[in-house]
C-alpha positions, -999 to +999 in steps of 0.1 A: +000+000+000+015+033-008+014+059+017-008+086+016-001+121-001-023+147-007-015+163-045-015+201-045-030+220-067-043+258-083-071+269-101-083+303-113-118+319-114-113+349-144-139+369-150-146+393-176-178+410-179-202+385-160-181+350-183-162+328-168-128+314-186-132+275-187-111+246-203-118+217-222-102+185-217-114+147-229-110+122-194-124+088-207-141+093-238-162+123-218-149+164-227-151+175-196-153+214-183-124+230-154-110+260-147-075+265-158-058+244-128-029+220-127-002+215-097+023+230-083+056+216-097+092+222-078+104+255-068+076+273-077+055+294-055+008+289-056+011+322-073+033+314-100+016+279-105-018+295-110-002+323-136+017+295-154-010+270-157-037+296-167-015+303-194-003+269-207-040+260-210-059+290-220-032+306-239-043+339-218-021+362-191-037+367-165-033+389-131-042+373-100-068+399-078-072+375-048-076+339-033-112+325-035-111+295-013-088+260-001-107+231-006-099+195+002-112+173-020-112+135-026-117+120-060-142+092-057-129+078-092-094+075-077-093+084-043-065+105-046-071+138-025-060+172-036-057+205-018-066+229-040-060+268-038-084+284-058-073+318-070-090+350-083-080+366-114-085+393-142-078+384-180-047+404-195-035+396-227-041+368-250-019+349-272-042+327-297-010+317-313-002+300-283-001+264-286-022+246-251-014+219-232-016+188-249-041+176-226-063+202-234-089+207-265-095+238-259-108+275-238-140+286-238-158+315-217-191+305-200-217+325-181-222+309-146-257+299-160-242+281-188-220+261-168-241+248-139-266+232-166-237+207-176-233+196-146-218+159-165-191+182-181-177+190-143-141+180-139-157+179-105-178+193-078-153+223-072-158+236-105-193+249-097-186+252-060-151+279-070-175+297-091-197+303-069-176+309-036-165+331-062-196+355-068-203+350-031-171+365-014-152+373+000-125+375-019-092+374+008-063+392+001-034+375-020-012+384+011-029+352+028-010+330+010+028+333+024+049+322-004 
């Protein structure tokens, strides 16, 4: 039995003008619907994990406005558990030339609405529940998170 150890992660809620930036990726035949969010590799700080994955998978900058939420979360297909830090974040600029992570089909940007009646296209139940801690607030100050 291998011992256990949580995976950690980022994600990031951008808004612009009441649409949400999502990505598509295929998991087991199914497309499925996330926000830009991946994990934080070696020597890298939450902040710059959430800017770099946002990027590699959307193809957009982005600059991060606040944290949203930590979530624990088990994945009942797997039972691996991630932390996840769920960040806050305003679109800069884009770079459609930009090629996306192979994983990835594509970026698309979805009203709240849009989004929570697909709820089979959920990566899973934090994609909704981000979002919406999201319009809830409060948004906490990037300084909570002590890089």
């Amino acid at each position: 039995m291998r011992p256990w150890q949580p995976h950690i992660t980022v994600a990031t809620v951008i808004e612009d003008n009441g649409r949400f930036l999502f990505v598509e990726e295929t998991k087991n035949g199914k497309r499925l619907l996330n926000q830009p969010a991946g994990h934080l590799e070696a020597n890298e700080t939450l902040r710059e994990a959430a800017i770099r994955e946002t990027l590699e998978e959307t193809a957009w900058d982005v600059e991060l406005t606040g944290v949203v939420g930590i979530y624990l979360y088990t994945a009942p297909s797997n039972g691996v558990t991630y932390q996840r830090v769920c960040f806050a974040a305003r679109p800069g600029k884009h770079h459609p030339e930009r090629e996306l992570d192979t994983d990835i089909d594509g970026a698309l940007w979805l009203t709240r609405e849009e989004l929570a009646s697909q709820p089979e296209r959920w990566r899973s139940e934090l994609v909704l529940q981000c979002l919406d801690d999201y319009l809830a607030g409060p948004i906490h100050s990037l300084d909570v998170v002590r890089d």
